[in-house]
N, C-alpha and C positions, 0 to 999 in steps of 0.2 A: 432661408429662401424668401425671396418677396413678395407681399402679401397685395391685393387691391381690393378696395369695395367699387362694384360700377353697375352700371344700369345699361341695358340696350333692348332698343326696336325690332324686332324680325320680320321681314316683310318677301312677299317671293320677287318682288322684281327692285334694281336697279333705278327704274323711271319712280318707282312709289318710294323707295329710300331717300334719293334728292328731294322729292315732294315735300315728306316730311324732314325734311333737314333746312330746307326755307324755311319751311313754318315753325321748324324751333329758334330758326334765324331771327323771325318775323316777332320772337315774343311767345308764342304759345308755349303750353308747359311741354316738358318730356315726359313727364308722368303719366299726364291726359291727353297724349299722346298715345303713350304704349297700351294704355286702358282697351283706349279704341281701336288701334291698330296691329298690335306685332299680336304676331303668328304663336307664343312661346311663351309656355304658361308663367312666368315671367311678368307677365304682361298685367296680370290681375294685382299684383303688387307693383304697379308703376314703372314695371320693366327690372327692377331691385332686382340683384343676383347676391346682393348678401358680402361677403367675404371670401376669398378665394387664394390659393397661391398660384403661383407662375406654371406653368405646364399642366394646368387642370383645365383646361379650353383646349378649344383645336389651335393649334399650328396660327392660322391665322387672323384668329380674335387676339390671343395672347399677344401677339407682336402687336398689335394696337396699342391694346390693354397699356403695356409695361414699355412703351416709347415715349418719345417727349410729347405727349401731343397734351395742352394742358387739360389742368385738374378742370372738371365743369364746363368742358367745350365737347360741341358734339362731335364727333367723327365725322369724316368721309364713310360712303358707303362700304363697306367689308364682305366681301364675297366670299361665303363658306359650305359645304356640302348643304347647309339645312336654308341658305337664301342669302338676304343681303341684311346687315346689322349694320344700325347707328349705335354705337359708342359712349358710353359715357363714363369717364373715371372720379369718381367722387375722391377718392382716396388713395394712396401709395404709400407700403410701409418695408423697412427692411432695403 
């Protein structure tokens, strides 16, 4: 089954996800990013989710996750039951 290590932002709006999607654009970290901003206790580790397989996320992170969108590039916003999540796949395995 295949595996990802990745990182995301949780934020409750749309307008605040793009916000910080410039500003990861612009340079700033994603880390000190999620520090300060996402919603998801997640967030105290730099947004770090660790290790994970394929169908252990909703529905709608997971088709992010395990698409082509490349390795170390942040997402488009992602709209799931708990708000809007930035993206980030450090890794793909399997």
């Amino acid at each position: 089954m295949p595996q990802a290590v990745a990182s995301h932002i949780l934020v409750p709006t749309e307008a605040e996800a793009n916000d910080l999607k410039q500003r990861c654009a612009a340079g700033e970290d994603f880390a000190d990013l999620a520090k300060a901003h996402s919603g998801c206790p997640s967030g105290k580790q730099g947004g770090s989710l660790g290790q994970f397989s394929q169908g252990q996320m909703v529905p709608e992170f997971d088709a992010v996750i395990f698409s082509d969108l490349p390795l170390g590039e942040v997402s488009e916003p992602v709209k799931t039951q708990f708000g809007y999540h930035l993206i980030k796949v450090e890794q793909r395995m399997g």
